[in-house]
C-alpha positions as CSV (number, residue, x, y, z in Angstrom):
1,X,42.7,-26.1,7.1
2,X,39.7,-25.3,8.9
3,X,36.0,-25.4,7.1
4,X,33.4,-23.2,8.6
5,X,29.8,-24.0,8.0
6,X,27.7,-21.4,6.2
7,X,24.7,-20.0,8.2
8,X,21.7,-21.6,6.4
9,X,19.6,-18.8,7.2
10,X,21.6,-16.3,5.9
11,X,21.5,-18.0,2.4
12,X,18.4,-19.0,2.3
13,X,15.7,-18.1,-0.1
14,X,12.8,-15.9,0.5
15,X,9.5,-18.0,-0.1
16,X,8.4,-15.9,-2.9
17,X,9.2,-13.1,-4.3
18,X,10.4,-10.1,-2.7
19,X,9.7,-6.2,-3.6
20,X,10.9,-2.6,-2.6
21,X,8.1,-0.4,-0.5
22,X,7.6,2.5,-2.6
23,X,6.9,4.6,0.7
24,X,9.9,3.4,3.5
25,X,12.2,1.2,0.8
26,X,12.1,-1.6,2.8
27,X,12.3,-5.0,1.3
28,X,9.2,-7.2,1.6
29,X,8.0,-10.4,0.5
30,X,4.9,-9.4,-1.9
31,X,2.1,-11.0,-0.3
32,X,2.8,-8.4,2.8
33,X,2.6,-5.5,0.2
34,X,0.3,-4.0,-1.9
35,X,0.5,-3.2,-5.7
36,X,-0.8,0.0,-6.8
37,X,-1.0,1.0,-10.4
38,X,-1.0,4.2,-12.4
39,X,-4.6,4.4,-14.7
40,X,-5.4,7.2,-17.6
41,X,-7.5,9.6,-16.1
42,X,-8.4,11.2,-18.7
43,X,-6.7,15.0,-20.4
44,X,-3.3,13.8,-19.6
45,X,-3.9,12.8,-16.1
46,X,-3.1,9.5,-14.1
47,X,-4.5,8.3,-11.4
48,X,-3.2,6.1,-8.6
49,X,-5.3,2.8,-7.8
50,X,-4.8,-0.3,-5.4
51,X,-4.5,-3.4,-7.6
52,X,-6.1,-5.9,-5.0
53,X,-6.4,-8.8,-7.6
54,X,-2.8,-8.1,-8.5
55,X,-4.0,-8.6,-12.4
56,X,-4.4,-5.2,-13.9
57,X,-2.1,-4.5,-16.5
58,X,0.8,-2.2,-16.6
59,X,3.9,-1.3,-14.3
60,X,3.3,-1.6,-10.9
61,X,4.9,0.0,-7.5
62,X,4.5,-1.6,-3.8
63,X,3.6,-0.6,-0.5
64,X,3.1,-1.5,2.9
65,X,-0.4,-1.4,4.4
66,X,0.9,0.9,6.6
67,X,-0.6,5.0,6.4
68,X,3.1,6.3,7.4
69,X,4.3,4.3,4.3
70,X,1.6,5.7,2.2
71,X,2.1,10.1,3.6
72,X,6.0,9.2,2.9
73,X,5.4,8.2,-0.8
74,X,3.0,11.2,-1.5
75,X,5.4,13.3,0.0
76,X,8.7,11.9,-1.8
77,X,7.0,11.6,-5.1
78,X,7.8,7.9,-5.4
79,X,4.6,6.9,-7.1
80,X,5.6,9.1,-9.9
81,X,9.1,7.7,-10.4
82,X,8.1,4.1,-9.6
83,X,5.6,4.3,-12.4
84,X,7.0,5.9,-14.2
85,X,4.1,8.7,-15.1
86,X,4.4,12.5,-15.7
87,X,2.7,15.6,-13.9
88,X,1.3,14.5,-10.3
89,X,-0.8,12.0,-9.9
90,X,-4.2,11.3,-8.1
91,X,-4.1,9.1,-5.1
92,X,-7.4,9.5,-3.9
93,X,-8.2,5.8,-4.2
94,X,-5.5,4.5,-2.5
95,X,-5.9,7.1,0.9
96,X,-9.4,5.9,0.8
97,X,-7.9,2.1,0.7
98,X,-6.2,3.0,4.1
99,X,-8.8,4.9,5.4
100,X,-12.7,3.3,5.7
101,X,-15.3,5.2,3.7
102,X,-17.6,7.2,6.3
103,X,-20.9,8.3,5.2
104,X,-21.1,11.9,5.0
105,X,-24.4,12.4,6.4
106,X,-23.4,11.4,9.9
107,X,-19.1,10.1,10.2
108,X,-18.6,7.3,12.6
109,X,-17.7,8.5,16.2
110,X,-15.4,5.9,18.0
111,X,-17.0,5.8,21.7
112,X,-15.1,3.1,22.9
113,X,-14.7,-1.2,22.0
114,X,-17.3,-2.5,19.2
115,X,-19.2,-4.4,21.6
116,X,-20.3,-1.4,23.6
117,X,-21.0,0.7,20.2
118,X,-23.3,-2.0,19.2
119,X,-25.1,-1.7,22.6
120,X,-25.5,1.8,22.2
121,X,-26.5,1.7,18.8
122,X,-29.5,-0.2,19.7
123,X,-30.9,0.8,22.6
């Protein structure tokens, strides 16, 4: 009788533990994902945070860091499902997560690489 050998890398554990994108359903070890939680928002309304500490209470749903993962969860509902929440929720904090804050008196234009913005800015 023959004995093959198993593949050890196709048994071998993940180091940590591994969670379902909310946005493309693929599998991910945690630390590559972020956690976003559902909050009370007050008259019957939730609101969708990003739980950087990874502490705040409650059930949570994942996510890449990724703005295509983020449009396909608003648009397939997931966060509402995956936390399990009624009515549609708002995500306002985490497209801001993705996205820099600009102040609104004057947005920042891209020109070009950092170092020439920098030069430009103080001339």
């Amino acid at each position: 009788m023959i004995q093959r050998e198993s593949s050890v890398s196709a048994h071998r554990r993940p180091d940590g533990p591994v969670r379902t994108c909310v946005g493309c359903r693929k599998r991910e070890l945690a630390v590559e994902l972020l956690r976003v939680v559902a909050v009370d928002g007050g008259n019957g309304t939730s609101a969708v945070i990003v739980d950087t500490a990874r502490k705040l209470p409650g059930r949570g749903a994942w996510l890449h860091p990724d703005p295509q993962c983020l449009d396909a969860a608003i648009r397939r509902r997931a966060f509402v499902r995956a936390l399990r929440i009624t009515g549609s929720p708002d995500a306002t904090a985490v497209i801001e997560h993705f996205s820099p804050a600009e102040s609104p008196s004057h947005p920042r234009e891209r020109t070009g690489s950092e170092e020439h913005e920098h030069t430009v800015k103080s001339r």
